[in-house]
N, C-alpha and C positions, 0 to 999 in steps of 0.2 A: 595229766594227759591233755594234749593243744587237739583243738581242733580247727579244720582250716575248709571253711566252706564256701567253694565256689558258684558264683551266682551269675549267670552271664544274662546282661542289659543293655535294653536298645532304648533309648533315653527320648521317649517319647511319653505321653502324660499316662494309658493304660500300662506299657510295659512296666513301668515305675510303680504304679499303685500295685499290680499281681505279683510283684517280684514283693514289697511289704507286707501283701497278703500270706505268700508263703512260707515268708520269714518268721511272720506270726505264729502261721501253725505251727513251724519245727521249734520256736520256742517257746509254744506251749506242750508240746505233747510230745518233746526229745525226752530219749530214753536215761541220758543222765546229763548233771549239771554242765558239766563242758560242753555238749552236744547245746546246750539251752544258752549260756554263753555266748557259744560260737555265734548262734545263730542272732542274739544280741549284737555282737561286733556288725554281723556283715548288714547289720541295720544300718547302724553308721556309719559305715562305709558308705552305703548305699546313698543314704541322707547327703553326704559330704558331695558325691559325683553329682547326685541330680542338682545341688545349690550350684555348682559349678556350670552346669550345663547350663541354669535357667540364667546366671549372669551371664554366658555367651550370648544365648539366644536376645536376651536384653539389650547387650550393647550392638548386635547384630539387628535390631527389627528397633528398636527407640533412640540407642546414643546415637549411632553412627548417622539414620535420618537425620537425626536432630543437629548433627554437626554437619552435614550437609545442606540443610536449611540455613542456618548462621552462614557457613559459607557462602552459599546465592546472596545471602542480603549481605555481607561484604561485599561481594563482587558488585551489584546492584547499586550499592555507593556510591562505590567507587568511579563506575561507568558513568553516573550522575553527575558527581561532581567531576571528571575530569570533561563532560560534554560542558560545563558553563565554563571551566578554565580556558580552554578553547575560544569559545566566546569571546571571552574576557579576552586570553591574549592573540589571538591570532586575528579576530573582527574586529575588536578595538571598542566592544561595548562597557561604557564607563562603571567603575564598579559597585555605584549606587541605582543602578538599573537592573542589573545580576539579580538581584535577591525578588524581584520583582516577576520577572521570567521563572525563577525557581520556581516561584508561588503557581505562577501558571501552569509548568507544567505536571508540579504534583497534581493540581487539580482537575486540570481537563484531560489529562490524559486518562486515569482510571474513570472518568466521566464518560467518556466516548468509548470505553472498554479497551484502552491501551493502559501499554505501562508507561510512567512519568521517563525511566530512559526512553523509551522511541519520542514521546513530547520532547525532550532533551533534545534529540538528536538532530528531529525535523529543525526547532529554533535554531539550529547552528546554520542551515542552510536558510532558513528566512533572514536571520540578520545575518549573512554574507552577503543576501542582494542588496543590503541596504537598509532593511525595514527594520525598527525600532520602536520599544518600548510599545503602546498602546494598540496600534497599526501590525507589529510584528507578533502579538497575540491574538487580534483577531483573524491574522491568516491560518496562527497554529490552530484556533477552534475550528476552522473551516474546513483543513485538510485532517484534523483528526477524523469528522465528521463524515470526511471523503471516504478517508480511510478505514473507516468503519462498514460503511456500504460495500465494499470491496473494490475500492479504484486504485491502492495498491497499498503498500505500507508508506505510513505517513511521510518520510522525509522527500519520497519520489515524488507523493502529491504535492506538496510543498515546493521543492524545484521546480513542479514544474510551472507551478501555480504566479509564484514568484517569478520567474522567469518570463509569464503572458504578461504580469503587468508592466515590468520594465520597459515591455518591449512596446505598448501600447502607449503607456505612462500611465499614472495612478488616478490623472485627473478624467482619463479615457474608459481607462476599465478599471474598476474594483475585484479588489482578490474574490468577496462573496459572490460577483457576476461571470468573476475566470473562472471559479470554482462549479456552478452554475454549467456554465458553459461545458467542459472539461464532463461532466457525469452526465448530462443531454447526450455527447458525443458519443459515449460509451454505452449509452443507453440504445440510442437507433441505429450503432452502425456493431458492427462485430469487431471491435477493438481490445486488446487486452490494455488495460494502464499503463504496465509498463512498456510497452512497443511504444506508443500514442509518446509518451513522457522523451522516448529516447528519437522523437524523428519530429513535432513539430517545431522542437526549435529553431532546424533548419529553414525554418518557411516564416516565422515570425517578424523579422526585420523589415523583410522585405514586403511581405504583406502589410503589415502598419505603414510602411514610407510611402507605398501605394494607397492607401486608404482602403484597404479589406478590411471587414469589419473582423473583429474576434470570431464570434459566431459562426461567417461565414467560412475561416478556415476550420475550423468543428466542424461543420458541414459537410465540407467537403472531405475531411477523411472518413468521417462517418458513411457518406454515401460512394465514397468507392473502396470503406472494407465490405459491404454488403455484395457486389459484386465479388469478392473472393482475395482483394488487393492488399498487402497486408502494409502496415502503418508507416515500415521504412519505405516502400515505391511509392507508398502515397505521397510521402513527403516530398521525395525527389521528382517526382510528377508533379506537382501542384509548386513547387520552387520552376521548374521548369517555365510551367506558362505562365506564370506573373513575370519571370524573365525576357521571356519573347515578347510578350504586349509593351513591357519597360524600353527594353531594345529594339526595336524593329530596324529590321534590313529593310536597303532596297528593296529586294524583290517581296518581302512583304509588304509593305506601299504600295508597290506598284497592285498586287493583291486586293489591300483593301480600296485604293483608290478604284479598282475597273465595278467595286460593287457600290462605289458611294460614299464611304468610309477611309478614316482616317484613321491612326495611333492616337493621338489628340484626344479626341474626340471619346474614344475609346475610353482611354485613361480616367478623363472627366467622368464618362458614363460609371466608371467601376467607383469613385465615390462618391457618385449621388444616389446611385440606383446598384449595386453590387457587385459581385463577381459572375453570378449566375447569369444575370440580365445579361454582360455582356456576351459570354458564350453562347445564351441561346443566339443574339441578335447576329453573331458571326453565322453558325450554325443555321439562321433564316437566311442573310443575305448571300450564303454561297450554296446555299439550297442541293447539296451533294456532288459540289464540286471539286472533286479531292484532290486536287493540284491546287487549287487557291487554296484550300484550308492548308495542304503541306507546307505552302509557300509562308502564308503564316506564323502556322507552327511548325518552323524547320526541324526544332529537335525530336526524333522519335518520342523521346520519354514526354514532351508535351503534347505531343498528337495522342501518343496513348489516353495520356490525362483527361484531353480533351472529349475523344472518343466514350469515353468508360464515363464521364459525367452526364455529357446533354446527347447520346448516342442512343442506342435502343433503351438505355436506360434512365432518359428525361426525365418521364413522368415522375420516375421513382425518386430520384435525387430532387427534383424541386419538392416532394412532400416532403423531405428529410431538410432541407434547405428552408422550408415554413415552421419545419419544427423548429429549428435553430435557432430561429427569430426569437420565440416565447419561451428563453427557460430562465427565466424569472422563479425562484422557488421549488425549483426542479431538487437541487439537495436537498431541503427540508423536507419535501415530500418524499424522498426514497429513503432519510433517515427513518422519521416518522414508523417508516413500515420496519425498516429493521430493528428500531428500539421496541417492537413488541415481538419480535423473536424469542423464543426459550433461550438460544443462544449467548444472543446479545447478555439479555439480563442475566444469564449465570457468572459469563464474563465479567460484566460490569459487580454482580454480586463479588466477585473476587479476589477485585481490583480494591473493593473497600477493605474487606475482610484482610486484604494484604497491608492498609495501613495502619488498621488496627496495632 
């Protein structure tokens, strides 16, 4: 005589053990040996389900992680080595230099609490402005550094960083001084990084041919986001009035000439003495005369400019304008405070622990 005992299981760790508990009792204390039997089989049965379940649960909660882990660091590679292939064939960086930048960016990038791909990625835009080997490393440490602070992800500080010196030239400004400058700006005015990154290049050229100092274009988007002005009208406002002073019409001539004043003269002033200086000394010598000042600044977008810098808001903009002056160490110092973040250092803790 068979017997066939059903045991229904819900394949978690107690239901598992009370369902073995019970199987116990009935085959200790069944009334005859098939009954004791049975209840032997549906042991093993039982046994057989729960191994089953616990390898699901296993390759569900350990393999599959763990092939999903593997997978990231394939991917990871991959994205690695194809950012220096790039490099290598689209920049033209010679192939005994490569291995050189790799090194770099494995290492500064978990240093700064990035990953070696964003190191990766930023070098491809350093050496497309040109910058190489020694020179193009210390910009990536400068903008990981940025980017650490939160001036944006690294390759944007990098464009854009690269992009001030070109425009300056290397002998004029130093990446550590763009860099410098660049986190000042962001610091006194209400600028987010990447606005700032995507609207001063517009104003670069022509402020360098002019002799505006770096700083002073800092400055100036710094103290008219603090008015409310956001990074793209800065831009085209402050491109604006370096235009009109470059340019001058007749009728602003005629303008500057009834207070004394010349274009010239002007021009000269902006690189001996600033861009400030001269607005204020416009702003002195037409003394609220706002037909000369228009005449000047014909274009709306540079009267605006003008207005919103040395207007009710003077005082303010020359404290922002002195601050400019002095940011000498200004990134070290705002690293400094975020390398002692819990933050920072768990990141950084993780970046090691990932090369392990």
């Amino acid at each position: 005589m068979s017997v066939n005992i059903q045991i229904g299981v819900t394949y978690n760790g107690r239901n598992i053990r009370k369902s073995f508990a019970d199987l116990n009792t009935l085959r200790r204390t069944g009334d005859t040996a098939s009954v004791r039997i049975g209840a032997l089989g549906a042991q093993m049965n039982l046994l057989g389900k729960s191994m089953t379940s616990v390898g699901r649960t296993m390759t569900r909660n350990i393999s599959m992680p763990l092939a999903l882990i593997g997978f990231a660091a394939v991917k990871s590679a991959t994205e690695f080595e194809t950012s220096f292939s790039k490099i290598q064939g689209l920049v033209g960086v010679a192939a005994d230099q490569i291995g050189e930048l790799q090194q770099a960016a494995s290492r500064l990038g978990p240093q700064f609490g990035k990953s070696s791909n964003e190191a990766a990625e930023a070098l491809f835009f350093i050496t497309s402005a040109g910058f190489k080997s020694a020179e193009a490393i210390a910009i990536l440490e400068s903008s990981l550094k940025a980017s650490a602070i939160g001036l944006g992800d690294t390759a944007t500080v990098a464009d854009l960083v690269t992009s001030s010196v070109n425009a300056y030239g290397s002998s004029v400004l130093s990446a550590s001084d763009a860099t410098d400058i660049l986190t000042n700006a962001v610091r006194l005015g209400k600028l987010a990084p990447e606005e700032l990154a995507g609207s001063i290049g517009m104003v670069l050229p022509l402020a360098s041919a002019m002799g505006v100092e770096f700083h002073e274009v800092g400055a100036a988007f710094a103290a008219m986001s603090r008015t409310g002005t956001n990074a793209a009208t800065a831009g085209t406002q402050l491109r604006a009035i370096l235009s009109q002073l470059l340019s001058v019409t007749p009728e602003a001539a005629a303008a500057l000439e009834s207070v004394g004043l010349n274009a010239e003269d002007l021009r000269k002033q902006i690189r001996e003495k600033g861009l400030l200086s001269v607005l204020e000394t416009l702003v002195t010598a037409f003394d609220g005369n706002a037909a000369a000042t228009e005449a000047v600044f014909g274009s709306i977008r540079a009267l605006t400019g003008v207005l919103d810098l040395v207007g009710a808001n003077a005082e303010a903009t020359r404290m922002v304008f002195d601050g400019m002056a002095n940011s000498t160490g200004v990134l070290n110092e705002a690293f400094d405070v975020t390398a002692e973040t819990a933050g920072f250092k768990f990141v950084k803790r993780c970046g090691r622990w990932a090369r392990r």
